[in-house]
Every structure is written in structure tokens, then in C-alpha cells.
C-alpha positions in Angstrom: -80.5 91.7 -10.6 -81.2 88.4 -8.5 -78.5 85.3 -8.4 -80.9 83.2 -10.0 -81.3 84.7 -12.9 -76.9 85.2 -13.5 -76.6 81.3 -12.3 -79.8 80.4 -15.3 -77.8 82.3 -18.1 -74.6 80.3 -17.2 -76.2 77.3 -16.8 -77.7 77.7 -20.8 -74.7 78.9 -22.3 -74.9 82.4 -21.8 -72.6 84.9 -20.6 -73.3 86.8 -18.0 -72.4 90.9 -18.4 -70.1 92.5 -16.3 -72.9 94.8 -14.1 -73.9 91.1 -13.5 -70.9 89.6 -12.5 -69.7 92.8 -10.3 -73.4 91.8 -8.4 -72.6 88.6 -8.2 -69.2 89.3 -6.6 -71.1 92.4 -4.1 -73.4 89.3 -3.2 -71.1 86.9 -2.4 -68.9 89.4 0.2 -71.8 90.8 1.7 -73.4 87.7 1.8 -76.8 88.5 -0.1 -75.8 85.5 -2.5 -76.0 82.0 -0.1 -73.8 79.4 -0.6 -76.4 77.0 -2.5 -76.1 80.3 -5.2 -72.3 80.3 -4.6 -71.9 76.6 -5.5 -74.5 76.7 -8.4 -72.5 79.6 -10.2 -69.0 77.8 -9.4 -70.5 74.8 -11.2 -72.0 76.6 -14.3 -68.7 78.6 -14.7 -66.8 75.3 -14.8 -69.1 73.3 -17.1 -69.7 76.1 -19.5 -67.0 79.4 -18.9 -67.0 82.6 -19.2 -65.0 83.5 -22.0 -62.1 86.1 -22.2 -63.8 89.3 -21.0 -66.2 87.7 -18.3 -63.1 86.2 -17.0 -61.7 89.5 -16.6 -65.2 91.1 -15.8 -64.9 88.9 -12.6 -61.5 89.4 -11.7 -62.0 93.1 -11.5 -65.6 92.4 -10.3 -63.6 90.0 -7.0 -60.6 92.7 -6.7 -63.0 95.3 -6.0 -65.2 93.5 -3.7 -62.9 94.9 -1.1 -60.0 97.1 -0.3 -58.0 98.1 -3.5 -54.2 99.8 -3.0 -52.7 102.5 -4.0 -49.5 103.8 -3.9 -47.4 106.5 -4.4 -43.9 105.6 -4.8 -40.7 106.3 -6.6 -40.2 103.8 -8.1 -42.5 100.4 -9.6 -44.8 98.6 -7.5 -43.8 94.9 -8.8 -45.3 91.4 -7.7 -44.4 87.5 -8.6 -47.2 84.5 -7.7 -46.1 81.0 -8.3 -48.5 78.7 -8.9 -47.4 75.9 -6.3 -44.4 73.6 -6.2 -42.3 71.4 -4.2 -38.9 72.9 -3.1 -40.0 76.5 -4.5 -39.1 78.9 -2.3 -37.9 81.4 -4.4 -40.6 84.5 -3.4 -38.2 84.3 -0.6 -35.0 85.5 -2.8 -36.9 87.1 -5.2 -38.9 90.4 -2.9 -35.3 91.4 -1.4 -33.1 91.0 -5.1 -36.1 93.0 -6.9 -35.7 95.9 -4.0 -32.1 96.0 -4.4 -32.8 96.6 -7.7 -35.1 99.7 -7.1 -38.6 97.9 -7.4 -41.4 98.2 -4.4 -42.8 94.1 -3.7 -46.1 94.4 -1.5 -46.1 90.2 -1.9 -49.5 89.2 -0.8 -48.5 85.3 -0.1 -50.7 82.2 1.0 -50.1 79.3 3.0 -49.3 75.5 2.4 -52.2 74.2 -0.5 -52.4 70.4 -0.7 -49.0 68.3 -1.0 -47.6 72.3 -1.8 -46.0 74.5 0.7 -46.7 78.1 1.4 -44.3 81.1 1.5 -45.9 82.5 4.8 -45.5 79.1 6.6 -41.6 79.5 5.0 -41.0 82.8 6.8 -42.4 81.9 10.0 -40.2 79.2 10.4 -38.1 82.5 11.9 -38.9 82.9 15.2 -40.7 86.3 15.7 -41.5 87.1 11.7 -45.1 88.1 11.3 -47.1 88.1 8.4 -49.8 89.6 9.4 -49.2 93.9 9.0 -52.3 96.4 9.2 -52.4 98.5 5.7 -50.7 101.0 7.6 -47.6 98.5 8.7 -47.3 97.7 5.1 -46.9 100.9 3.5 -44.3 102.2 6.3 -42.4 99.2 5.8 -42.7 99.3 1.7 -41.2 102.9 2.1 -38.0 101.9 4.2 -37.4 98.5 3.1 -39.6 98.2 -0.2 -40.7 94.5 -0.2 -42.9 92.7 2.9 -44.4 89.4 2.5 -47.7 89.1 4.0 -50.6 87.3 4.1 -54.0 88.9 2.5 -56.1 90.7 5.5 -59.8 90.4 5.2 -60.4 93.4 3.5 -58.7 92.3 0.1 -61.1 90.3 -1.8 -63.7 89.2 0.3 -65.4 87.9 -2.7 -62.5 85.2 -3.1 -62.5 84.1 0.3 -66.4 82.9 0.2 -66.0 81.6 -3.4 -63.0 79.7 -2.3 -64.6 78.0 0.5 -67.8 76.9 -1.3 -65.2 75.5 -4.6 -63.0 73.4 -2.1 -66.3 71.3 -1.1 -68.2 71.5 -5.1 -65.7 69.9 -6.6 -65.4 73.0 -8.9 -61.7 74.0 -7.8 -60.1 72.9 -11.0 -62.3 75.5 -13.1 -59.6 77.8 -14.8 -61.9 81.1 -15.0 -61.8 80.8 -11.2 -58.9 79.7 -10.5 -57.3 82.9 -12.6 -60.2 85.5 -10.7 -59.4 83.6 -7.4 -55.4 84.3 -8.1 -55.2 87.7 -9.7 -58.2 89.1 -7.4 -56.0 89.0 -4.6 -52.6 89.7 -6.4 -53.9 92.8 -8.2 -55.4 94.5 -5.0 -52.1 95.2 -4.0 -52.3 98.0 -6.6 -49.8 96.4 -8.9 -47.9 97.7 -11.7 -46.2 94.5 -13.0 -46.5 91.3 -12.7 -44.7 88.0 -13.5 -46.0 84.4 -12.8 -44.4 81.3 -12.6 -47.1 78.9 -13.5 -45.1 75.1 -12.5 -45.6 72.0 -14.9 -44.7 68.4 -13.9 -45.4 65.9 -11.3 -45.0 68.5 -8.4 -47.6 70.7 -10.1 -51.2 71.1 -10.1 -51.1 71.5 -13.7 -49.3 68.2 -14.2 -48.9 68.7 -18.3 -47.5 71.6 -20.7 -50.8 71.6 -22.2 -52.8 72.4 -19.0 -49.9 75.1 -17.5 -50.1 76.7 -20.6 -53.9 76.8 -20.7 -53.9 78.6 -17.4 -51.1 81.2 -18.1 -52.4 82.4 -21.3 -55.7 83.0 -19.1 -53.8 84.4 -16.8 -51.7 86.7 -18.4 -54.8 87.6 -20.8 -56.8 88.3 -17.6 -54.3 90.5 -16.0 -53.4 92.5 -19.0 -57.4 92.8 -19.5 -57.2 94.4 -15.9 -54.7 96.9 -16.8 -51.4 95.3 -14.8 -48.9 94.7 -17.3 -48.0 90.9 -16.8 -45.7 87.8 -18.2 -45.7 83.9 -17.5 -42.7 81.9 -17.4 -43.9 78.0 -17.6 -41.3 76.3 -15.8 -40.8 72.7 -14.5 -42.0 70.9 -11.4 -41.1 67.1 -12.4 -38.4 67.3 -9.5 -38.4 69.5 -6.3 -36.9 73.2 -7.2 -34.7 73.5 -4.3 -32.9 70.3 -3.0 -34.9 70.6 0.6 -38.5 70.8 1.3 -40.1 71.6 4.2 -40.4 75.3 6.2 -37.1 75.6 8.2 -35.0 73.5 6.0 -36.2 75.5 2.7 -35.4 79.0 4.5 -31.7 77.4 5.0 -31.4 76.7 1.1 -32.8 80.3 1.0 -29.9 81.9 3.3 -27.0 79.5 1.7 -27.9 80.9 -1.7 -28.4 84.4 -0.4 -25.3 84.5 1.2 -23.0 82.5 -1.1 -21.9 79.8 1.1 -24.2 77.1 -0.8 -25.6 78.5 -4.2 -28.6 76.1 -5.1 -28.2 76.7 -9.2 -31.8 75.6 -9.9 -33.2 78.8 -7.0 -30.8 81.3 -8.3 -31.3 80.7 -12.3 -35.4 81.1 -11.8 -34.9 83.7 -9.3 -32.7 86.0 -11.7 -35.5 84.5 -15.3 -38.5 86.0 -13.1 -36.5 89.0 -11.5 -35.7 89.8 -15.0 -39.2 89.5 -16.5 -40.2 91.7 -13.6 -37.8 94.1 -14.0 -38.6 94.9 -17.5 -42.2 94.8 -17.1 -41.9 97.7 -14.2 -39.6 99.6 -16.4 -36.1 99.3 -14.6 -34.8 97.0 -17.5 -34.5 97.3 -21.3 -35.5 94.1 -21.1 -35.6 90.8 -19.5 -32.1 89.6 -20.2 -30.8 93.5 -19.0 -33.6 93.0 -16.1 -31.9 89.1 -15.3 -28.0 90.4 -15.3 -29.6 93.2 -12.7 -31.1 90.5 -10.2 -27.6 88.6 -10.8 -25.8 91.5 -9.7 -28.0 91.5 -6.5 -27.3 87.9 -5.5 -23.5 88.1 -6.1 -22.7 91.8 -4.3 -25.2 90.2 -1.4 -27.5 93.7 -1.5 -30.9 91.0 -2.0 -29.4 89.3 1.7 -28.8 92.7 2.8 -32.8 93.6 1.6 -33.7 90.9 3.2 -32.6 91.5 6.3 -34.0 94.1 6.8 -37.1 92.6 5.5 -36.9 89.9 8.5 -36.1 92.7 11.1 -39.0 95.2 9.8 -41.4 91.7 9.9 -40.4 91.0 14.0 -38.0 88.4 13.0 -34.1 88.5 14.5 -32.1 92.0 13.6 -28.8 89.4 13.0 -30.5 87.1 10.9 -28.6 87.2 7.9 -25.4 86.8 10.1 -26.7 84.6 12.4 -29.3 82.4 10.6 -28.0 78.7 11.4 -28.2 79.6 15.2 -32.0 80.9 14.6 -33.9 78.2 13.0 -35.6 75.2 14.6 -33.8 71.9 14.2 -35.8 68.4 14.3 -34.7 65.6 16.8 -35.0 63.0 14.5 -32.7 62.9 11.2 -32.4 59.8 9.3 -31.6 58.8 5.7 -33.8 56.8 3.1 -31.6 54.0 1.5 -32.0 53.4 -2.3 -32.7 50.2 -3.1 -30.9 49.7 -6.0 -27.7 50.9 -8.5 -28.5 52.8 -11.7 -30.0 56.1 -12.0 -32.8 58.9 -11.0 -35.5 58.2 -13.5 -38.8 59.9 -12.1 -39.5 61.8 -9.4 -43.0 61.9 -7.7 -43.3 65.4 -6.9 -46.6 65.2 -5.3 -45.9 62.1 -2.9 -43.1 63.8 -1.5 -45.1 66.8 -1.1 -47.3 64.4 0.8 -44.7 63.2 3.0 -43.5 66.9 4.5 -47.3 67.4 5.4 -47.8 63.8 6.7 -44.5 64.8 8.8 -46.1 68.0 10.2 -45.1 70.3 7.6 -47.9 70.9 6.1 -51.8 70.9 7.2 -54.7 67.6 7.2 -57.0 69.7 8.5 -58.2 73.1 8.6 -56.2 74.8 11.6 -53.8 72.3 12.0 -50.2 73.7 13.1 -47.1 73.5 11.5 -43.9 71.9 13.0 -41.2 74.2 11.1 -38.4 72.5 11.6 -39.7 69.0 9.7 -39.2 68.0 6.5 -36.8 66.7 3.6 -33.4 67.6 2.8 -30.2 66.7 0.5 -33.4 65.3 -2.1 -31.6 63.6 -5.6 -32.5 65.1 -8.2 -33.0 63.9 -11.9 -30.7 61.9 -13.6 -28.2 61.4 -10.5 -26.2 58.3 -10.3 -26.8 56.3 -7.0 -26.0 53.0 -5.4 -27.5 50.5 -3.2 -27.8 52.1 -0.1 -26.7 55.6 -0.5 -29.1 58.3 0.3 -32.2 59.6 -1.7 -32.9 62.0 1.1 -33.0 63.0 4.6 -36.1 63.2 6.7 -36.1 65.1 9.5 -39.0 64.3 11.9 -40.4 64.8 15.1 -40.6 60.8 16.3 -39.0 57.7 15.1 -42.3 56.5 13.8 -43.0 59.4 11.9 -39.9 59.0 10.6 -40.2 55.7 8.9 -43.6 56.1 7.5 -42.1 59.2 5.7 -38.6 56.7 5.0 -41.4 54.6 3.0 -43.4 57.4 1.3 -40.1 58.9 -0.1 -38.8 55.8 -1.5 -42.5 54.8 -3.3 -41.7 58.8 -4.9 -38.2 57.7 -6.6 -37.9 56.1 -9.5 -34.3 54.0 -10.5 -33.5 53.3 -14.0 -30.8 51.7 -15.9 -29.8 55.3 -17.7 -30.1 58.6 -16.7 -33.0 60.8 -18.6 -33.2 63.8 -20.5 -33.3 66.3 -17.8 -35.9 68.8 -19.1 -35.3 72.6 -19.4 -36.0 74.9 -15.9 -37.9 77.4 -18.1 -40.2 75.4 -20.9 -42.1 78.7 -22.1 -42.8 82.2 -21.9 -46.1 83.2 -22.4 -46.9 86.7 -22.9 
């Protein structure tokens, strides 16, 4: 087999087999394919696809191009990937409430992507947590504490790693074969059992339209079931930030005020307990998913999922008192001011992706490649859809690390909102299951 020849049967409509596309895969983690090949193949898979079972020939094909899991555990080996929101920090409720319910969560989580933020940037917002855990870390700590959040090492899916590169800079990043391989590559080398995904809709979103999010769950929950991990999608809504903060520190405070009850952020804890129960009954410690969604409930309210995480932070380096001592932990900004609405009436539309825009432009988030993350910047106390506001009340709090970065972000946030004479239709959290 030679790259050529896979990237010619692409380019004319063909499909290539999956000996072929497990070469291909080889190639690009040893590096026998070059990136010229790389970026030729990325293009023909977006202009002409690979169907059903290519798209799972590759998957596979990517999973396999480095270290695959495998565990041996009593009880399911569960998982949960969102695909990227504003405000969604629910991975970080969700690993500890599916332990206290009996599942194992080895959550392989990514950074900050574009205007959304990243679960491993969340958690080391807590002085000392580290996401990085040799294969041996990680299965100690999955047999005491049975969930760890952790970033991919560079065994799992080399394959993805160079592909992702080369689509970031050919324009070829919006291709939904790869963007399912590139996902479920890495998710499924954790040895998985289960599997739920949140796939987010709205202005927040990637996939900005129903039509689009449920385009790329069907692939996705095809591709993974093709695999042989039983999975489900919820499609849920992104037109307004999930949690009512965004930004690293201030999101793992919503996090701990819903985890321990003093706070309860409705919006975190109703998708928490829809995707906890999906898991549950996927992984076989439910009947189903509204027996698996009372389960996760239960969790929340007797606090066993802040128990489970606790001992998730401790286990991960972070502070042994964290659950009890979490407001003295976290990094504060120096700079807190509001952003003044301009006018009486209503939240109509919220722009999602601009204030996603304005937590990286503060800091929170990366311009470049190796930039660093100030934790403790960001929004807070964000209106939400269809909430009645004045002249001069708050739409938000930015929390900054100068005056001047300050009101460039006072200006970005108040381009984002939207004031209309009536409040609208405030859509549903879940709009579909797909699966």
C-alpha cells in the first residue's frame, strides 16, 4: 500500500478499505505518511466521505494506532465527551455522581478549543490538581476512587494527534468523518464500555443548528456502536451559557455550590442527572435512563458525588479539604466590575460564542499555541434567556487581571446581549436523543 494510491481513490469517489485506512493511520503515527499526504487525505475525506463503515474503519484504525486499555473491574467502565460549550462544566459533577453510583470514569479530557473552555484547564484552576497520570497512576486511582480526569498521554492515538495538527491549518476541521475518528479515537482507547455524548446546539456551539448537531451525533453514535462501545447522544442547547459563570476558577465555584447544595445551578444539575442517567443504563446499573437519572439525583442530594470528588481532587494532587474548604482554595481576580445594560425590556439573544471570546481575550483561554491560562479570570452572575433587566443593572461580572482588560471585555459582553421588548420562548435543555 502507498498514500498515494488511498489519497487517488478518495479523491475519485472511492472508498478506501479498511487494511487501507488502518495503513493510513500506521503512516501517519509513525510518520511514513508526510504531512503534504496528511493534508491531501483530510481534504478528500471532507469533499467526498467515507461513508458509514470507513468512518468506523478509521476510528478503530486511529484508536489502535497507539495504546488501547483494558480493564478489569467490578463494575462498568463508563465515559461522557461534550462536544464544547460555554458555561459547561458538568464532566466536573458528572465523573464523581457516576462513581457514587458504582460506575468506573477513566475521563480522557482536552483543553480550552476556540471561544470553548476545557475541563483540564477547569481542574487546574485547584492549586496542586494534575492531569497528567502515567497508565499506572490511572488505574491505581480508578480502583480507589473510580473516576480521574486526565489529559490523553502520547501513547493514546498518536494517529489523531498528527491528523489534528495538519486539519487545524487545511481548513479541513469541519469534516464530520474526522471530527467523529478524531473524538471517539481518543475516547474509546480508554477501553470503554459505555458511552454518552452531549453533542451542544446553539450560538455557543460549533454546530450552531439542530440540523448540523444532529448530523454529527447520528455519526457519532453510529461510529461508536460500529466499534463495539455501546453509546447514546443527548442534543442539548448552547444558545445561552450552561452554567451562569464562565471562566476556569469561577466555573469550578458553580461546580462546588451545586455539589454541595449551598447554590444549586438548575440548568448543571438537570444535564448532569439526563447524561448520568443515559450512562447508567448504558453500563448496566440502571433499568433505564429515567431509573439511571433518579440514581445520579440521589448522588447530588446525599452529597456522595462531592464526597467522590474529593477524593478525586486529593488522589489528582489537589487540596485533601477541598470540598470543605473550596472558597479559601481558589484564585480570586483583582479586578471585578459589572457590565451595565443599556436598556429596559428583556434577554432576547445571547451570543454564546462572543462571550466565549471575551474569557479567552481576558486570559482564560489561549491565542496562541502555549499560551498560559490565568485561572481566576472570567465571567460571572451571566443573564440568561428571557430575564427581565433595566437600565443599568448588571448583564454580568468580569473579573480581570487590569482595568484595561477589563473594559474591552465590559464592551465584548455587551455587543453578546441582545434586549427585546418581550421575553422569548426559552428552548428546551435537552432538544433530542439520538440513539
Amino acid at each position: 500500500m502507498d498514500a498515494r494510491g488511498i489519497i487517488a481513490k478518495l479523491r475519485d469517489g472511492g472508498k478506501p478499505s479498511s487494511e487501507e485506512l488502518g495503513w493510513f493511520a500506521r503512516g501517519l503515527a509513525d510518520g511514513t505518511v508526510s504531512d503534504a499526504q496528511a493534508g491531501a487525505f483530510a481534504m478528500a475525506v471532507l469533499l467526498k466521505g467515507l461513508g458509514e463503515a470507513g468512518r468506523v474503519a478509521l476510528t478503530r484504525a486511529m484508536r489502535d494506532s497507539g495504546h488501547v486499555l483494558h480493564w478489569d473491574l467490578n463494575g462498568p467502565v463508563v465515559d461522557k465527551h461534550s462536544t464544547g460549550g460555554i458555561g459547561d462544566c458538568v464532566s466536573l459533577l458528572l465523573a464523581p455522581a457516576l462513581a457514587a453510583c458504582g460506575a468506573y470514569v477513566p475521563m480522557i479530557s482536552g483543553r480550552g478549543l476556540g471561544h470553548t473552555g476545557g475541563t483540564l484547564d477547569k481542574l487546574e484552576a485547584i492549586p496542586g490538581f494534575r492531569t497528567g497520570l502515567s497508565e499506572d497512576q490511572l488505574r491505581r486511582q480508578l480502583g480507589e476512587v473510580r473516576c480521574a480526569i486526565v489529559a490523553a498521554s502520547a501513547e493514546i492515538a498518536p494517529a489523531d494527534r498528527r491528523l489534528y495538527a495538519i486539519r487545524d491549518v487545511t481548513s479541513t476541521v469541519e469534516s464530520v468523518d474526522l471530527i467523529t475518528a478524531s473524538i471517539l479515537s481518543k475516547k474509546l482507547s480508554a477501553g470503554l464500555e459505555a458511552l454518552v455524548l452531549d453533542v451542544k446546539c446553539g450560538s455557543g456551539a460549533f454546530m450552531d443548528t439542530l440540523e448540523k448537531a444532529e448530523e454529527l451525533a447520528r455519526a457519532l453514535v453510529s461510529t461508536a456502536q460500529g466499534a463495539g462501545c455501546m453509546t447514546a447522544a443527548l442534543i442539548t442547547d448552547m444558545s445561552q451559557p450552561l452554567a451562569t459563570a464562565a471562566g476556569n476558577a469561577l466555573e469550578v465555584i458553580e461546580v462546588m455550590e451545586t455539589l454541595t447544595g449551598t447554590s444549586v445551578n438548575a440548568a448543571l444539575w438537570d444535564l448532569t442527572a439526563a447524561l448520568g442517567g443515559e450512562a447508567l443504563a448504558l453500563g448496566g446499573l440502571a433499568a433505564d435512563a429515567e431509573d439511571g437519572e433518579g440514581r445520579i439525583i440521589e448522588a447530588l442530594e446525599n452529597g456522595q458525588a462531592a464526597e467522590w470528588f474529593g477524593r478525586m481532587v486529593a488522589a489528582q494532587g489537589g487540596p485533601a479539604d477541598f470540598v470543605e474548604r473550596w472558597p479559601d482554595r481558589l484564585p480570586a481576580a483583582p479586578v471585578v466590575v459589572e457590565v451595565p445594560c443599556g436598556s429596559d425590556g428583556f434577554i432576547a439573544a445571547i451570543d454564546g460564542r462572543a462571550l466565549g471570546e471575551a474569557v479567552v481575550h481576558l486570559g482564560g483561554g489561549r491565542l496562541r499555541e502555549g499560551d498560559r491560562i490565568n485561572p481566576s479570570v472570567g465571567l460571572s452572575d451571566l443573564a440568561g434567556l428571557g430575564e427581565s433587566v433595566a437600565r443599568g443593572v448588571p448583564l454580568a461580572l468580569i473579573h480581570a487581571a487590569d482595568e484595561a482588560a477589563a473594559e474591552r471585555a465590559v464592551r465584548a459582553v455587551e455587543a453578546a446581549y441582545r434586549v427585546g421588548s418581550s421575553a422569548p420562548e426559552e428552548p428546551p435543555l435537552v432538544l433530542k436523543r439520538v440513539g
